[in-house]
N, C-alpha and C positions, 0 to 999 in steps of 0.2 A: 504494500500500500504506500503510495506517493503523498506526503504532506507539502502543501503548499506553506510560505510564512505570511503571513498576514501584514500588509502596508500600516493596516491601525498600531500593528507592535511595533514598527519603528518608530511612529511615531511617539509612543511611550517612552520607549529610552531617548530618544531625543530630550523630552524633557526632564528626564531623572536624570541625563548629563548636565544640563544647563542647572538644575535645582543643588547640583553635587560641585559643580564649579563654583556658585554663588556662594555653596558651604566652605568651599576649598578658602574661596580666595577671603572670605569670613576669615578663616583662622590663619593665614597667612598674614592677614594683614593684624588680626591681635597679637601674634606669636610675638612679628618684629615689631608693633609698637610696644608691646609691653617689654623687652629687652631695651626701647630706644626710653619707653618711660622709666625705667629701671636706673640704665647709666643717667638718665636727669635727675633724676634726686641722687644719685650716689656724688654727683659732681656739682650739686647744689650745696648737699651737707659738706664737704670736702672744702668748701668756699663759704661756709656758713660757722665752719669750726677754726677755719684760718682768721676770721674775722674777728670773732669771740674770745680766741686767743690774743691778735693783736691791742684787743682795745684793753684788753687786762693789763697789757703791758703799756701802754700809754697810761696808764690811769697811773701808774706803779710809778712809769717816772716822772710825771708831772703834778704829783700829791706832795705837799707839805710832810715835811719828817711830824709834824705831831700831829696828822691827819687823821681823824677816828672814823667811823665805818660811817657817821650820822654827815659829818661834813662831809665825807665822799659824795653819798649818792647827791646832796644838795647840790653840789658845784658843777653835781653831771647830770643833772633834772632836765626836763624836756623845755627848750623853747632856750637852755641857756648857751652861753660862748664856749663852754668846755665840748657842753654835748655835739655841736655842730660841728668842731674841729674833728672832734672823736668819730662822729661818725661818717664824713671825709676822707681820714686815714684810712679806717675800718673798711669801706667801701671800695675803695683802690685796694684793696688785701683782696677781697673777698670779688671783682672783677681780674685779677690779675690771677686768682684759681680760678675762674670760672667767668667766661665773658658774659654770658648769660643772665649772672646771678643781676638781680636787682632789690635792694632793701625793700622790707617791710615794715613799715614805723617805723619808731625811733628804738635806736639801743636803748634797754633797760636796765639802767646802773640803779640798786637794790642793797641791801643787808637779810643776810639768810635770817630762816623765823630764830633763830637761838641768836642773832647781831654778833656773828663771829666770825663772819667771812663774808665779802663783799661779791656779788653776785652778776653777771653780765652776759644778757642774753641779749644775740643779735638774730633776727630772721628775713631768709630774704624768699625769693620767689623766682622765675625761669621758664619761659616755654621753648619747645623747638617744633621744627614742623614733622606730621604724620608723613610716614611710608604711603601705608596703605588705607590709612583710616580716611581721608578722603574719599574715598569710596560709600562710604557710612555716615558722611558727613560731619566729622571731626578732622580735622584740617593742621590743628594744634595740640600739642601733649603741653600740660602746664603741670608746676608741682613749686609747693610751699615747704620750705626747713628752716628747723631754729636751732640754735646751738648756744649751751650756756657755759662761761668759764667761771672761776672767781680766782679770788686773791687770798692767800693764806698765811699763816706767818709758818716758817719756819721751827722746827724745834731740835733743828740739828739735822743732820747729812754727812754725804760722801765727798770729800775735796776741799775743806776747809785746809787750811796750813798751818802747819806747829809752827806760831809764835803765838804766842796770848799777849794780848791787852790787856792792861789793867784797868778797872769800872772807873777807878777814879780820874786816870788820865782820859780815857773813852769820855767820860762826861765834862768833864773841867775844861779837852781839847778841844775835842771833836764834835761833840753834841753842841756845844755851845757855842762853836762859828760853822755852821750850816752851809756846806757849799763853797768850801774853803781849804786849801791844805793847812795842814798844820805839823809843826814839827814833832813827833814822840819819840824822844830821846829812850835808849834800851838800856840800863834802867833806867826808867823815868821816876825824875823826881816828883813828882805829879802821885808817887807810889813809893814813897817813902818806905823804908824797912824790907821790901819785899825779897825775898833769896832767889837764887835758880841765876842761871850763868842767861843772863839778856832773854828770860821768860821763853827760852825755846825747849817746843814739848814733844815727845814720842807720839809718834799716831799710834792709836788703840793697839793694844793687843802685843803692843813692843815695848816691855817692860825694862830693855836693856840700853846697851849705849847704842844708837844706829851709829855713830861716827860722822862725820862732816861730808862723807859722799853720800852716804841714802839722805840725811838731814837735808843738803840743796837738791835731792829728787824731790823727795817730799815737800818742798818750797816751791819747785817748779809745777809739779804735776797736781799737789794736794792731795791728804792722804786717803788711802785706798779704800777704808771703811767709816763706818758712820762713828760722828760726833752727835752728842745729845747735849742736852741743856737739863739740868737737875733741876726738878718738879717743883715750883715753888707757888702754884693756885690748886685750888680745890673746881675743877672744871666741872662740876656734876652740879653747882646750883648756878642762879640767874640772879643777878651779874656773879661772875667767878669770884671768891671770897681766897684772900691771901692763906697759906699755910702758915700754923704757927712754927716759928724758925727752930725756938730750941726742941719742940717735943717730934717735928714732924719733915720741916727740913735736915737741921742738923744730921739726924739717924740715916738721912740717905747717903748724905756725903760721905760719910762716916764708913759704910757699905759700900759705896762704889768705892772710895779710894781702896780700903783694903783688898777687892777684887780683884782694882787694875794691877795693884802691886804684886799679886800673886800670878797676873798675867791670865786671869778666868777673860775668857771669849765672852764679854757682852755687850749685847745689843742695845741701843746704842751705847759706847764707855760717854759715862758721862763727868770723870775723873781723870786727867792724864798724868804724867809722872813727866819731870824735867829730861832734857837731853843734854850732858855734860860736850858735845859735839863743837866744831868750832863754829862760831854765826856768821863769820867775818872773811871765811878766805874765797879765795879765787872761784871754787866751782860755787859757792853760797852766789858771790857776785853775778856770776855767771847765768842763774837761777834767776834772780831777783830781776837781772838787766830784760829777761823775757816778759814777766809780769809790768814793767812801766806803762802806764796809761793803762791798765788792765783794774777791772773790779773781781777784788776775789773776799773771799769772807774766813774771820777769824776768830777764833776761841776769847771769851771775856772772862776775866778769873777778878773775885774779889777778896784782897788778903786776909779781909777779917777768915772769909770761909777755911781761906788755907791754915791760916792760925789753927785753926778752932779745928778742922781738918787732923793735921798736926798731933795736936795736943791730946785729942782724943785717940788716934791708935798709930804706932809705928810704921806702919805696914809698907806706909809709901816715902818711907826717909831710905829708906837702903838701896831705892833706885835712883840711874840719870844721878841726878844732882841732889836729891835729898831734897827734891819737894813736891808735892803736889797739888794739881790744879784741877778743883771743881768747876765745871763751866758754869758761870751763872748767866751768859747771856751769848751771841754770837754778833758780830760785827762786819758789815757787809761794806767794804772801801776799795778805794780806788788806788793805787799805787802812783805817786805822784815819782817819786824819787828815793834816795837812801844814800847813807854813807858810812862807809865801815873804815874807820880808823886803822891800819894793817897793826898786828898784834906784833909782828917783828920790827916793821920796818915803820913808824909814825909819820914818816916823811913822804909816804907813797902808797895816801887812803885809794879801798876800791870805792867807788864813788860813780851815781850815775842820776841824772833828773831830767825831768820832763820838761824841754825848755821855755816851747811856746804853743798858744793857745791853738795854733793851725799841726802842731805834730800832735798833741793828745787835748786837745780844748780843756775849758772848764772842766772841773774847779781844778785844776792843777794850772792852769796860766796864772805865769809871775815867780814860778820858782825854778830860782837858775842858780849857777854856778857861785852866784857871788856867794850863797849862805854860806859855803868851807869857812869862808871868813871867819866865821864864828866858834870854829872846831878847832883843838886841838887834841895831840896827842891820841890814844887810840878807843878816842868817843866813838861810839856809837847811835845814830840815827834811823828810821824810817822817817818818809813824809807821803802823810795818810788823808785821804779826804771822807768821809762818811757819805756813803751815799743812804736816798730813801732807803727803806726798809719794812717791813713789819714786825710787830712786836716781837719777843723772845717765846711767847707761850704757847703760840698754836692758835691765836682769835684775834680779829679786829674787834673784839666786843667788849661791854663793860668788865672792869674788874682786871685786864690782863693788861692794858693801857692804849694804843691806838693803832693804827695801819701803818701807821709813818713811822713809829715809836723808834726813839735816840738808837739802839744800838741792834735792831733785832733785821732777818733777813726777810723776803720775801720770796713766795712761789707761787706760781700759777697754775690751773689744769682744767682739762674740760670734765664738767660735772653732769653734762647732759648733751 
């Protein structure tokens, strides 16, 4: 028996082809727009977090060292001269990842709900044109990102440099002409009494002598493992209330230095031991000469602590030099210059400064060569500018002291 095919059946599939191309080119054109929608936001957010981040970092260097979280967000409120500059810079960050990106609002410069960190959210927006979706009559893929960073204080890190400052030269120098170098003689008399051969310390964990060649590594590179700040607020109530010193600070010091003297691995050492190493020759110079114009951050020791330190356990006299130092705060400066009297020869200081404002600008313009004048024999000098900073505790919030705060460092990161 012979079957004929029937003309009605072609025409059937004629249309379940057309009906199955219409589906085809359907998901051909979602496939690639959703991949094309995809890289738009990945490359929106990428331009949204460069943004977030740069404005942190403007708020950081253009805030007053005693700037507290309340005056932040004011100076960068909407409709004023900060916010406009800010969000300017910010905008060129966030066009230059991403040509596309275009603000949304204004930046929102904030205080977290606990007023401990300063908060900054930028959002922007971005279309490009559909593949396929023209077809469906969508023509443009659009897509909205925000990305939030803040400001943090510091409570210690990796790269700080064994030489400590003393709290009272730190505030009597450095705190007190803002945006200035100033001279801190090693020792300083600023710090009367204080022992240790020119307050230079062992990075964590190196209880022995390092000698004067790891000593100018560790100056040059900063050391390998984390420095902390010993606990001096009670961070669990609103505003942060001070710890009582003799019953609650004292006891930590007291614990961390015996630690470090024994050479126990802790996280962070918040007690260092002196470096009998020399501070002053050739590869120290040599060290130092790379950091000029450079901001690097340093250990603050206060002597009453080390006294008191001291007096209560031995532990940390039979290292280095037979002293040790509890950080009480960290110090975030700029290296203007220095000069190291030669221990042999007085006639033939290592000596190096920053001379004018066009080789390392402010605050180091104005100090030049002629200071030697003032030196003799085998003195000892750094010359240090403080830059902004955040407090010592971990908060721009009440109780810990401000954003700016005299001697403490700052951080940034994206929090959303």
């Amino acid at each position: 028996m012979t079957f004929n095919r029937d003309n009605g059946d072609r025409g059937a599939v004629a249309i379940l082809v057309a009906i199955l191309a219409v589906m085809l080119a359907g998901m051909a054109a979602f496939a690639v727009d959703f991949g094309l929608a995809y890289a738009n936001k990945t490359a929106l957010q990428k331009a949204a977090d460069a943004a977030a981040l740069a404005a942190a970092g403007q708020i950081i260097r253009s805030s007053a060292a005693t700037a507290d979280c309340a005056t932040i967000t004011s100076n960068y409120a909407a409709g004023t001269p900060r916010q406009s500059a800010l969000q300017v810079s910010s905008d060129a960050i966030a066009v230059a990842n991403n040509p596309k990106s275009t603000r949304v609002g204004n930046i929102l410069v904030s205080c977290s709900p606990d007023s401990k960190r300063v908060l900054i959210q930028y959002t922007n927006t971005g279309t490009m044109n559909s593949i396929f979706g023209g077809l469906f009559g969508v023509a443009a893929l659009s897509a909205t990102r925000s990305a939030t960073s803040d400001i943090f204080a510091s409570g210690g890190g990796k790269g700080l440099r064994p030489v400590a400052l003393c709290i009272t030269a730190a505030n009597s120098q450095l705190v007190a002409n803002p945006g200035k170098w100033q001279e801190i003689d090693l020792p300083s008399s600023a710090c009367p009494g204080a022992a240790g051969n020119y307050f230079m310390l062992n990075c964590p964990y190196d209880s022995g002598n390092n000698g004067s060649t790891n000593f100018a590594t560790d100056i040059a590179k900063g050391c390998p493992d984390d420095i902390g700040i010993v606990p001096q607020w009670n961070t669990t109530t609103t505003p942060w209330t001070p710890l009582d010193y003799a019953t609650q600070i004292k006891p930590v010091i007291v614990t961390q230095c015996k630690a470090a003297a024994t050479g126990a691995n802790l996280v962070p050492e918040d007690c260092l031991m002196a470096n009998p190493g020399s501070c002053c020759d050739s590869n120290t110079a040599t060290a130092w000469n790379g950091l000029l114009g450079q901001t690097i951050a340093l250990p603050v020791f206060d002597l009453s602590w080390n006294t008191d330190a001291e007096a209560a356990d031995k532990g940390c006299l039979n290292k280095g030099n037979n002293v040790c130092y509890p950080i009480k705060a960290i110090a975030a400066v700029k290296v203007c210059g220095y000069y190291w009297g030669s221990n042999t020869n007085p006639n033939n200081p290592q000596q190096a400064f920053a001379l004018s404002a066009s080789q390392f600008g402010d605050p180091c313009y104005g100090l030049s060569a002629t200071v030697t004048s003032n030196f003799t024999g085998n003195q000892q000098a750094l010359f240090l500018a403080l830059v902004n900073g955040l407090q010592i505790e971990g908060s721009s919030g009440p109780g810990g002291g401000s954003v700016g705060s005299s001697y403490g460092v700052n951080g940034t990161r994206l929090v959303q």
